[in-house]
C-alpha positions in Angstrom: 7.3 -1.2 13.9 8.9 -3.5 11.4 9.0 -6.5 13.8 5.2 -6.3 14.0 5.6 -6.5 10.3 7.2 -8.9 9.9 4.8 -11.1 13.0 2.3 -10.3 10.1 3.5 -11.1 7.6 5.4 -14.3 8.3 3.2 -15.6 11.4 3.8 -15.6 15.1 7.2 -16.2 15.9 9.0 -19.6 13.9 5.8 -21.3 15.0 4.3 -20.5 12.4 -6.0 15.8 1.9 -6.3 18.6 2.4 -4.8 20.3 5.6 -6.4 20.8 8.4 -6.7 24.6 9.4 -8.5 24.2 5.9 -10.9 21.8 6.1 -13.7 20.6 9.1 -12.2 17.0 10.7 -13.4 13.5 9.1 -17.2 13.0 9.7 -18.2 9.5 10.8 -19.0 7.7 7.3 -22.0 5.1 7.3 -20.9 1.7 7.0 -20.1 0.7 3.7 -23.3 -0.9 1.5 -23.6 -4.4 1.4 -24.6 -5.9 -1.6 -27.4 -8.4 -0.2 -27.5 -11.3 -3.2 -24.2 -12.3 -1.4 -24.2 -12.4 2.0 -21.6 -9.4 3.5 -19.9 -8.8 -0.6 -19.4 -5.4 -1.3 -18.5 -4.2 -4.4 -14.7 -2.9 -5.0 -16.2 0.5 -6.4 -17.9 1.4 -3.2 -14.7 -0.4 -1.4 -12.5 2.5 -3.4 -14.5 5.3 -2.8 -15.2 5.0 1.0 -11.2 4.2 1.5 -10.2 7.3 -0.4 -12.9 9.5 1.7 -10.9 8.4 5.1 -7.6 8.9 3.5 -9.1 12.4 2.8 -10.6 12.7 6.0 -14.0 14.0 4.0 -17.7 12.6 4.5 -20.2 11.6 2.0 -20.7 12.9 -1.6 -23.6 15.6 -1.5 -23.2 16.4 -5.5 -23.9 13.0 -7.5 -21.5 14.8 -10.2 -18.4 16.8 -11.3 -19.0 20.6 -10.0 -17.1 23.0 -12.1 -14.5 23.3 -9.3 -13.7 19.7 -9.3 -13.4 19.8 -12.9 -11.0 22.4 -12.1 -8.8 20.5 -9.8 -9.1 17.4 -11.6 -7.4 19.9 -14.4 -4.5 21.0 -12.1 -3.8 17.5 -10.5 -3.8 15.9 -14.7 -1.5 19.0 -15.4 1.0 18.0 -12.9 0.9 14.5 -12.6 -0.9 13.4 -15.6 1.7 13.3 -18.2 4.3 10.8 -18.9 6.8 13.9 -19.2 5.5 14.9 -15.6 8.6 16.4 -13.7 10.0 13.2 -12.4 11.7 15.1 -9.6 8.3 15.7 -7.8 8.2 11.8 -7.2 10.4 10.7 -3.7 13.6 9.6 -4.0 15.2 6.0 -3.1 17.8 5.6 -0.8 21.3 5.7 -3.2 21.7 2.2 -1.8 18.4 0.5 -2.5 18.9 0.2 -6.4 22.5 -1.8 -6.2 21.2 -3.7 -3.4 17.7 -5.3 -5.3 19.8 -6.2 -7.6 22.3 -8.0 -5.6 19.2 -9.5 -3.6 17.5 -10.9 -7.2 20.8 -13.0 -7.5 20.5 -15.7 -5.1 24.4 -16.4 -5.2 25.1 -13.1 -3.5 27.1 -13.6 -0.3 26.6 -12.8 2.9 29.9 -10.6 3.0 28.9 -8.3 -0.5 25.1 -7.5 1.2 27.1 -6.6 4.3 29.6 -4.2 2.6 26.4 -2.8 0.6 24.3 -2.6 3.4 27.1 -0.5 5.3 26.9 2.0 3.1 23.6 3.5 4.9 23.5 3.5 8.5 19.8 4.0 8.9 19.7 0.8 7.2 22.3 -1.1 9.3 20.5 -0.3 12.4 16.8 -1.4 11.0 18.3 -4.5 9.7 20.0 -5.5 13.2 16.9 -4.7 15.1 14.6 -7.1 13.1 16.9 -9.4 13.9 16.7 -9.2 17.4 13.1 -8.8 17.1 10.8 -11.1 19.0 9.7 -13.0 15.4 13.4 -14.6 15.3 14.0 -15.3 18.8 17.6 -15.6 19.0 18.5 -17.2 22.3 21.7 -14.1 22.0 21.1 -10.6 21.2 22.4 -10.3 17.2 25.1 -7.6 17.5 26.4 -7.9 13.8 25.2 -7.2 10.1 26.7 -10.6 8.6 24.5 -12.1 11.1 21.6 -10.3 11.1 21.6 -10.6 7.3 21.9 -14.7 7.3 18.9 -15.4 9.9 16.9 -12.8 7.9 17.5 -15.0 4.6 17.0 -13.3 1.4 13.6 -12.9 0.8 13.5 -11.2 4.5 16.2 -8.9 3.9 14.6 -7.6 0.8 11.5 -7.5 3.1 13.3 -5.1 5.3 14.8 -2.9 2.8 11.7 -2.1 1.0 9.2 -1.7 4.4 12.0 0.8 5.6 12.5 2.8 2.2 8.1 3.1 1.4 7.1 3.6 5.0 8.7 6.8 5.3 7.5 7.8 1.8 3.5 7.3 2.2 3.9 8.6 6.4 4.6 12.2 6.0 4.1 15.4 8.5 4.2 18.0 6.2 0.6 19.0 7.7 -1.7 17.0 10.2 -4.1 15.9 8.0 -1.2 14.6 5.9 -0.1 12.5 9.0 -3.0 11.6 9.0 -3.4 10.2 6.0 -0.5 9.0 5.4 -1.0 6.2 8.8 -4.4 4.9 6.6 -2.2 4.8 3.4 0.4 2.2 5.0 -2.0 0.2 6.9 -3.3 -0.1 3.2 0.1 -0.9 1.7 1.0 -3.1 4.5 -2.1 -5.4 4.3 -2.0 -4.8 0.6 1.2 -6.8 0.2 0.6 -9.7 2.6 -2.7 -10.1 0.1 -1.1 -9.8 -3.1 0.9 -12.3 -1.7 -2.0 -14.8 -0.7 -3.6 -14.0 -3.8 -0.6 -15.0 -6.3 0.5 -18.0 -4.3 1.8 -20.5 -6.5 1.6 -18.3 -9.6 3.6 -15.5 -9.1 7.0 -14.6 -8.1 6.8 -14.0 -3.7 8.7 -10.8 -3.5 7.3 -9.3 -6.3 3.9 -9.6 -4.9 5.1 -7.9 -1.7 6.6 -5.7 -3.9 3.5 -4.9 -6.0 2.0 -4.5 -2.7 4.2 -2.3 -0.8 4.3 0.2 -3.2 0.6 0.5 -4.3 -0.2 4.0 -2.8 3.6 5.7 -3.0 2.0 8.2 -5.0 -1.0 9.3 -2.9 1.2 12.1 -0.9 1.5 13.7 -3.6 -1.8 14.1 -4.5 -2.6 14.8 -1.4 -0.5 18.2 -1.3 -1.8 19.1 -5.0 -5.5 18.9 -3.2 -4.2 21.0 -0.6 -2.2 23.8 -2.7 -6.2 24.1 -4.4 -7.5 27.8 -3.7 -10.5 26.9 -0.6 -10.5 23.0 -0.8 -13.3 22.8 1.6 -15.6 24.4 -0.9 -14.9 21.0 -3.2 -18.2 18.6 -2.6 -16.2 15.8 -3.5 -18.6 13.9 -5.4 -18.0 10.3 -5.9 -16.7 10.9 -9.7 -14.4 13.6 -8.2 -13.0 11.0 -6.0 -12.8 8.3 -7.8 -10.3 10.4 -10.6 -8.5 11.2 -7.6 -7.8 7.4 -7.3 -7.0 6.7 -10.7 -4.2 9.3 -10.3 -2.9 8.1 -7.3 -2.4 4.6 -9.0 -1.1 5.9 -11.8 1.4 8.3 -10.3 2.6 4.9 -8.2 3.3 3.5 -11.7 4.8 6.5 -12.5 7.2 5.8 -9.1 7.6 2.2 -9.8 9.1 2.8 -13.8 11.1 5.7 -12.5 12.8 3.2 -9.5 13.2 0.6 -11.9 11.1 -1.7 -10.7 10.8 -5.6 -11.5 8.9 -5.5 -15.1 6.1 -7.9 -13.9 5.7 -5.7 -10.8 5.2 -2.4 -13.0 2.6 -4.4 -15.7 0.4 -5.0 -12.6 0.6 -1.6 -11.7 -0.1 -0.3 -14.6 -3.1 -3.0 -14.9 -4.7 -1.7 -11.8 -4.0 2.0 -12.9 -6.4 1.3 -16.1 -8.3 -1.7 -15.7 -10.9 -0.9 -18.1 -8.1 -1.0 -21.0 -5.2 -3.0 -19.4 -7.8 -6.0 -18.1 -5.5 -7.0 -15.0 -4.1 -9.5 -17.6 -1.7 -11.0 -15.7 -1.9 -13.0 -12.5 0.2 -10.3 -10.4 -2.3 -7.8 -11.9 -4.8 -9.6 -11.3 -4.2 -10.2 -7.8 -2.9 -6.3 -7.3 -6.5 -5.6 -8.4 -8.2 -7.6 -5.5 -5.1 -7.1 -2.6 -6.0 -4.0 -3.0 -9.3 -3.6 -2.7 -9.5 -6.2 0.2 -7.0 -4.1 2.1 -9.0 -1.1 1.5 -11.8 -3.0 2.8 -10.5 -4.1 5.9 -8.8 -0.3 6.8 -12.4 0.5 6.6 -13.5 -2.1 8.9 -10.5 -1.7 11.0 -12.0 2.2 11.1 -15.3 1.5 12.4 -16.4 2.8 8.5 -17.6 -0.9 7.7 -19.4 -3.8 8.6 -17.1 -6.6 10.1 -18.5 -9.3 8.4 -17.9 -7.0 4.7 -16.1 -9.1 2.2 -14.6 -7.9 -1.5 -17.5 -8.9 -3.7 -16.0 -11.2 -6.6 -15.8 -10.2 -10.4 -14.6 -11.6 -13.8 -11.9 -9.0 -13.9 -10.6 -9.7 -10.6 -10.4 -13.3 -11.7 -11.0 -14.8 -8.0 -14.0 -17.3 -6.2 -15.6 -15.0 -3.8 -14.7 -18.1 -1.4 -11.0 -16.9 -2.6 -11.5 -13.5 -1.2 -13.0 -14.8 1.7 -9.6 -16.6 2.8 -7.4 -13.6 1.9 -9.7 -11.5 4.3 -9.8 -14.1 6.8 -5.9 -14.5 6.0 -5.2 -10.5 7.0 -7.2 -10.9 10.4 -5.6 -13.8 11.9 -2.0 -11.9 11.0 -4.1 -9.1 13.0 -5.1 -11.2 15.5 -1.6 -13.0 16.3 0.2 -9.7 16.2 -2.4 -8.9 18.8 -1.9 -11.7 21.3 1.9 -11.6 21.1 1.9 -8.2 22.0 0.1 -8.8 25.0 
């Protein structure tokens, strides 16, 4: 629920695939190898590949290549999604308000009575936007009954918070089959943890909200790949070999670019997308990239581990072109399971 978000992401109170009549259900997967020169560092490649093998609810590779029938998937999914002319209506669609209202939230001048009257506009909206409120995070000693008040002790930065955890929540938590549900609940536990780490990881360097932002919408176009997978004639003959998956990945991120250009999205946000999309070529140049890059992979990690599919103590193993200490990525991990554990405790 968003005020469990919101426990996580800001502290404890002010204290602080393919469907399933078609394939057999996710096999347990060993725990993730641990590269042994560092104690408990794994490396983000294996991270990747056992995160996108419990999204797909698949077991371990048994081909160490491309089969003939991956290459022919891998052919359909490129043909649909792998074009920049790709049929833009295929990607989901933003609330009509969301646009008018980032933009209004950029300006920090924007009165409390013009978010109100935009906020209004979407009832949905209204009602998540009250209910944070009066979540147990702000603690009003009065239940919050009204938008203009909601919006002031939410602030800004938590409004925008709100707007964007409602709008991409909805998008990546689909029930168009079970396995998609299924899926869709490891792909926001991804973007949720994903965000509050971009975050860590850019502190001081990079715009706040357009971390979360980078964050949030790192997987929006997995869904999607997902049902092309699925629409593939017997998809539980595919061996899905760890090359087969790991294209699979590369066109998730890229069709999330694809999302972020076509929502016009801040520019820094989209050159860190499209910096994780293509690494090899892009270099994850820029500090938001740069921190995308390892957010993401230390979320992935910690799914896993949060899955039983890793070893507890399993830590992003540090590289050049993530641009972080391992001791770095050691504290964002550490970071996303006290916001675990608080969320935990205050729930009790």
């Amino acid at each position: 629920m968003i005020g469990r978000f919101f426990r996580k992401w800001f502290g404890t109170g002010r204290k602080a695939v393919v469907a399933q009549e078609r394939i057999q259900p996710p096999v347990a997967l060993p725990p993730v190898a641990i590269d042994r020169a560092i104690p408990g560092a794994v490396p983000g490649d294996d991270i990747e590949d056992a995160f996108y093998r419990l999204v797909f609810g698949i077991g371990p590779p048994h081909e160490q290549g491309l089969t003939p029938a991956e290459q022919a998937t891998l052919r359909r999914v490129r043909d649909a999604f792998g074009s920049e002319r790709f049929d833009v209506g295929s990607l989901p669609r933003l609330p009509a308000v969301v646009p008018q209202l980032m933009r209004s939230l950029r300006n920090d001048d924007t009165d409390t009575r013009a978010l109100a009257e935009q906020i209004s506009r979407d009832t949905v909206l209204v009602g998540e936007v009250i209910r944070v409120a009066n979540s147990a995070y702000f603690r009003t000693a009065r239940p919050v009954a009204g938008l203009p008040q909601a919006i002031t002790l939410l602030g800004h930065d938590g409004l925008r918070r709100v707007v964007m955890q409602m709008v991409m929540r909805p998008i990546l938590r689909t029930d168009h089959s079970e396995a998609g549900k299924q899926a869709g609940e490891r792909l926001w536990e991804h973007a949720e943890r994903c965000a509050r780490a971009c975050a860590f990881l850019s502190q001081g360097v990079c715009d706040p909200f357009e971390a979360f932002l980078a964050g949030i919408a790192s997987q929006t176009g997995a869904q999607a790949i997902l049902r092309e997978v699925e629409r593939v004639p017997e998809p539980v003959a595919l061996p899905f070999s760890r090359p087969f998956v790991a294209a699979l990945g590369q066109q998730i991120e890229r069709l999330s670019l694809h999302a972020a250009r076509h929502w016009s999205f801040p520019s820094r946000v989209v050159q860190a997308l499209a910096e994780r999309a293509d690494p090899a070529d892009a270099g994850a140049r820029t500090p938001l990239g740069r921190a995308l890059l390892a957010a993401s992979r230390v979320a992935m990690l910690d799914v896993l581990v949060a899955r039983g599919r890793a070893e507890p103590e399993a830590v992003l193993l540090a590289t050049p072109a993530q641009g972080f200490s391992q001791e770095r990525l050691l504290a964002c991990r550490d970071d996303l399971r006290s916001a675990h554990l608080a969320t935990e405790l205050e729930d009790r």
